[in-house]
N, C-alpha and C positions, 0 to 999 in steps of 0.2 A: 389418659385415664384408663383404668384397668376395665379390663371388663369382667363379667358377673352376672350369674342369674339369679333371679329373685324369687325366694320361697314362694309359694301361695299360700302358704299356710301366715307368712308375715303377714299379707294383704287385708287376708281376713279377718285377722287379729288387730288390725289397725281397725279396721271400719265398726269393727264391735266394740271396740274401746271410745273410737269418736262417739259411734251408734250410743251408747251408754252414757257417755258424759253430757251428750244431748237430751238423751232422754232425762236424766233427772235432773236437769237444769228447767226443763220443760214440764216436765212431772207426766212425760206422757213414757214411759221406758219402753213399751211392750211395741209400741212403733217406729221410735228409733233405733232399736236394738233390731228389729227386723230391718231396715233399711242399712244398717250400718251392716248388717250380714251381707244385703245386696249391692252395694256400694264397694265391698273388700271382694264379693268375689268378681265383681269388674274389673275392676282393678289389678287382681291378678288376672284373668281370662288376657286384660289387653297388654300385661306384659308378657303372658307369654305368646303372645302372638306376634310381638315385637319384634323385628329381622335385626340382625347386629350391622353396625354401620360397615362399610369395606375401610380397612385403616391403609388410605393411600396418603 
C-alpha cells in the first residue's frame, strides 16, 4: 500500500458535507453543520497525528 498524507482541508469537507446532509434530513442544519465542522476537524487533528507504520 502506498503511503500518503491526508489533506485536512478533505476532512473538514467531509464532516460538513455529512454535517449538512444530516442536518436537513433532520431539519435541524445549524447543528449538524456545526458538529459536522467538529467531527472533520478530528478527524484531520487524528490523522495527523498518526505515525506511519515501519514497512518491515
Amino acid at each position: 500500500m502506498k503511503n500518503f498524507k491526508t489533506n485536512p482541508g478533505v476532512a473538514i469537507a467531509l464532516g460538513i458535507a455529512i454535517g449538512a446532509a444530516v442536518g436537513v434530513a433532520t431539519g435541524n442544519l445549524a447543528l449538524w453543520l456545526a458538529l459536522g465542522v467538529a467531527i472533520g476537524g478530528g478527524l484531520s487533528a487524528a490523522a495527523a497525528s498518526r505515525k506511519p507504520k515501519d514497512p518491515d
